[in-house]
N, C-alpha and C positions, 0 to 999 in steps of 0.2 A: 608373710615374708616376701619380702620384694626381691627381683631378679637385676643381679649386678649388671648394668651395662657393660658390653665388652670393649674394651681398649686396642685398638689398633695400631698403637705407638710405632710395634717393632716393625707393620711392614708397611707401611701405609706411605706415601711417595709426596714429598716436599709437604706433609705436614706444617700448617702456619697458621690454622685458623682463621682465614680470610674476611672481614665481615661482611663481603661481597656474598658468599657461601650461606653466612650466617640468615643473612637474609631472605636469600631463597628457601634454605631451609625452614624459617619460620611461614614464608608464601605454603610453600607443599604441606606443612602440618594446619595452614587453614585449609588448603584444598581437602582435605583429608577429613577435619572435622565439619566441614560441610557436606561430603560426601554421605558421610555417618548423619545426619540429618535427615540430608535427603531420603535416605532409604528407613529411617524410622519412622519419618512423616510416611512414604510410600505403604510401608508395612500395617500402616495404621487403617488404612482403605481395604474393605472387602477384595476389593477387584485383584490385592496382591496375594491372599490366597487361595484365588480362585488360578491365579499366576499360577503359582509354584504347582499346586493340583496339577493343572494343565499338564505343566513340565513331568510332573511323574506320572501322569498317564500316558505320554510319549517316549519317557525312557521303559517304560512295564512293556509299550506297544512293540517297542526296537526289539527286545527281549524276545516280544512274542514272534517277530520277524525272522529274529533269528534259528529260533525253535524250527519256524517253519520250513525257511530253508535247507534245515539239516532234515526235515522229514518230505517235504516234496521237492527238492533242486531249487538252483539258483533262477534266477527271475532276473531278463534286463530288456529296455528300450530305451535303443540307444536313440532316436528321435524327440521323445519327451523327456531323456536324463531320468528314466527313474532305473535303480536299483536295489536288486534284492539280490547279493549272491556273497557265496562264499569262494574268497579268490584262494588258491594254492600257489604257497611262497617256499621256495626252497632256497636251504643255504646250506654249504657242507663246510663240516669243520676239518680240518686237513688234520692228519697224523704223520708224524717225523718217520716212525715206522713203514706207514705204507706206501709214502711217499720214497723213501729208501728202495725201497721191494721195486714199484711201477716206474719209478724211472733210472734215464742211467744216471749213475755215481757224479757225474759233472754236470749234469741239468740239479739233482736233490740237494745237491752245495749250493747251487746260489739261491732254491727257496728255503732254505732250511737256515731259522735264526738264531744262533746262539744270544742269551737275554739274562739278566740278572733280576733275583726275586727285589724288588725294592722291598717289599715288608717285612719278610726275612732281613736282609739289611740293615733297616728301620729299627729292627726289635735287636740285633745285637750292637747297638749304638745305647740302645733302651736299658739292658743289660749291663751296659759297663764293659763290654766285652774289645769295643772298638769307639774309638775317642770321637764327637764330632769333625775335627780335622782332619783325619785322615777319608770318612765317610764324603768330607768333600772332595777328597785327592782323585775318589774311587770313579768319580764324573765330570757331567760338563755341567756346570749351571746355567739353565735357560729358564728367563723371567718373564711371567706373563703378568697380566693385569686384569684383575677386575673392579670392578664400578660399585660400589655399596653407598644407597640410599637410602634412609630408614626416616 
């Protein structure tokens, strides 16, 4: 069973079918299956899995670097660029509560964000509960764009 192609009719932006388009996109599907060539021929030579070996005796080695670091400390020189260390990264996630507590009442108003659940929202639209219309009454529509090549 073969997988439907997906249709992008409803959002897809001055849709027309160019055959300027059309064209390139036949160029990037021979890039593509030359690509797929190249690397079966590649694959076909000793030398590429002695490659990939390689490559996972350098990820096993990373591993074993890592090990080591956690049992003898971190490792640097900084004149040759090499390291071995485990760097300490902190990030604190703020609480509306504690933030209440620690500061005064008119500094916690202005960090403190009142926010609506989209998904919740989302699911009583799902539900029948609340009509598309109005879920768009509820904001602002802001469009963004993505780029799809396949």
């Amino acid at each position: 069973m073969t997988e439907k192609n997906k249709d992008y009719s409803a959002s897809a932006v001055h849709l027309c079918n160019p055959p300027e388009l059309k064209k390139v996109l036949e160029e990037r599907r021979d890039f593509i299956s030359h690509i797929a060539n190249l690397k079966a021929l590649l694959e076909a030579y000793p030398e590429w899995a002695e490659l990939r070996k390689a490559e996972q005796r350098l990820a096993d080695h990373d591993q074993y670097i890592r090990e080591a670091i956690n049992q003898f400390g971190s490792y640097q020189d900084v004149d040759k660029g090499w390291y071995a260390l485990k760097q300490r990264k902190e990030s604190i996630t703020y609480t509306p509560e504690l933030v209440k507590i620690i500061l005064e009442p008119k500094l916690a108003s202005l960090v403190i964000v009142e926010s609506v659940d989209s998904k919740a929202l989302n699911s009583l639209v799902k539900g029948g509960l609340v009509s598309p219309e109005q879920i768009q009454q509820c904001g602002e529509v802001k469009e963004s764009y993505a780029y799809i090549v396949r």
